[in-house]
C-alpha positions as CSV (number, residue, x, y, z in Angstrom):
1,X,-211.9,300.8,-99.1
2,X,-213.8,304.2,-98.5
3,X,-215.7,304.4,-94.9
4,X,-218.6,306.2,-97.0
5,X,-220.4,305.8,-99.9
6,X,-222.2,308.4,-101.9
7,X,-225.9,307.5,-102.6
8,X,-226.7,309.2,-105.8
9,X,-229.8,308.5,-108.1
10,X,-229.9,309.8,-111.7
11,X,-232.7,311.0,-111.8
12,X,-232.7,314.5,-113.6
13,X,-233.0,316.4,-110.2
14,X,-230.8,318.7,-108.8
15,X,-227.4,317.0,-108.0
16,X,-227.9,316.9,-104.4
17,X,-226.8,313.6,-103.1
18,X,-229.1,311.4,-101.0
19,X,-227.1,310.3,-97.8
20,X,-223.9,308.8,-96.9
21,X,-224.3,305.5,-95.5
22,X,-221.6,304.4,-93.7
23,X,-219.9,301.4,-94.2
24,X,-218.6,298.9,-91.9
25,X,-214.5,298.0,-91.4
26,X,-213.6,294.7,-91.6
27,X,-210.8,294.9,-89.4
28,X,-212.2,297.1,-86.8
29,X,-212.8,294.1,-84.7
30,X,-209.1,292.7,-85.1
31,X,-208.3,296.3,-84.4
32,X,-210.4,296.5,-81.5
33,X,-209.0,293.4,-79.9
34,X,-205.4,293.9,-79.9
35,X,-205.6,297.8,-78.4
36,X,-207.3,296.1,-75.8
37,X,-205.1,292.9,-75.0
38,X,-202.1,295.5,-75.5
39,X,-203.6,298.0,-72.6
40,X,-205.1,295.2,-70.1
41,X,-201.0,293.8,-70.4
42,X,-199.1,294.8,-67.2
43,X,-196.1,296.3,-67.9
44,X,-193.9,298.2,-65.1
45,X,-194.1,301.7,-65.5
46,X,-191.0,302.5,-62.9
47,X,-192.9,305.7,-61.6
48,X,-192.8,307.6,-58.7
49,X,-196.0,307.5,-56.3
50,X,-195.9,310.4,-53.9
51,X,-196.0,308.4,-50.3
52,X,-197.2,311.6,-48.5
53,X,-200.7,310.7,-49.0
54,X,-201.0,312.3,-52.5
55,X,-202.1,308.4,-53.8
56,X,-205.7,309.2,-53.5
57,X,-205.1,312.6,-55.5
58,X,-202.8,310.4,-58.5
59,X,-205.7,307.8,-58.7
60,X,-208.2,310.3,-58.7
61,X,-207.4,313.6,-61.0
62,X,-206.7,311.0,-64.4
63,X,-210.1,309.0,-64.0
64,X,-211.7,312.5,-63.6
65,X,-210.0,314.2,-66.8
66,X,-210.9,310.8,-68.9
67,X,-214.5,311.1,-67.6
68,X,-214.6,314.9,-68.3
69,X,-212.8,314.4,-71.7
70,X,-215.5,311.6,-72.6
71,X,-218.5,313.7,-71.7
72,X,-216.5,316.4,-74.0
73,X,-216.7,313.9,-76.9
74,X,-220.3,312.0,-76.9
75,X,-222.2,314.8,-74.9
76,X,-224.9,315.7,-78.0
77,X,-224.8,311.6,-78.8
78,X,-225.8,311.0,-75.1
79,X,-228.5,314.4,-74.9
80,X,-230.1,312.9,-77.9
81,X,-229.9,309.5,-76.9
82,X,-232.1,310.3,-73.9
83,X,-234.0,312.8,-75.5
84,X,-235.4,310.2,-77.6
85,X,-235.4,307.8,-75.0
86,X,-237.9,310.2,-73.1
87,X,-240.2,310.9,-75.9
88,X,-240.2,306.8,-76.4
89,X,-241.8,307.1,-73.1
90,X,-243.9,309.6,-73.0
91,X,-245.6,308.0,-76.5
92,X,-244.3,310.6,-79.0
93,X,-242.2,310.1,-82.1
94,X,-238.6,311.2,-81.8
95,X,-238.0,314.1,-84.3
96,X,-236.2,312.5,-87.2
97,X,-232.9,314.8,-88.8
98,X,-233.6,316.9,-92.1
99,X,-231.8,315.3,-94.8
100,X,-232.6,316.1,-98.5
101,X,-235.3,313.9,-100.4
102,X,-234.0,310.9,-102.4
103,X,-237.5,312.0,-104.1
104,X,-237.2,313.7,-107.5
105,X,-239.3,317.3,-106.8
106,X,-242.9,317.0,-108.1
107,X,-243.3,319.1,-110.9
């Protein structure tokens, strides 16, 4: 099954297709589920911890590069989440995308 689906109307205009609408997976939630019961399962890593007071550093430094390499990955998701979320406020419309016309062009 394709994750998109072309929109396409026939209606003599240029061939420019509508908008991909995005369609959902089935088994993403199965999928979802057993990725997390298989990390939350302890299993004994047999790795050295540096005893000389480097625990804080070895705790620290991975949480940091999974924060950083998340803010990498949904930084322009979470700017225009909030960017929206402060126009909501303020009482102005947030500024939808351009995407071509499903319209035909009026002659």
């Amino acid at each position: 099954m394709h994750e998109f689906a072309e929109v396409r109307r026939d209606s003599g205009h240029t061939g420019v297709s509508c908008s991909r609408q995005r369609r959902s997976n089935p088994h993403m939630r199965s999928i979802v589920f057993f990725v997390t019961v298989f990390l939350l399962i302890g299993i004994p890593a047999y790795a050295y911890g540096d005893p000389s007071g480097g625990l804080l550093f070895q705790m620290l430094m991975p949480m940091l590069a999974a924060i950083w390499g998340m803010w990498m990955i949904f930084a322009k998701r979470v700017q225009r989440g909030m960017t929206n979320l402060l126009r909501r406020l303020r009482g102005a419309e947030p500024e939808e995308p351009s995407a071509p016309s499903c319209e035909p062009p009026s002659v």
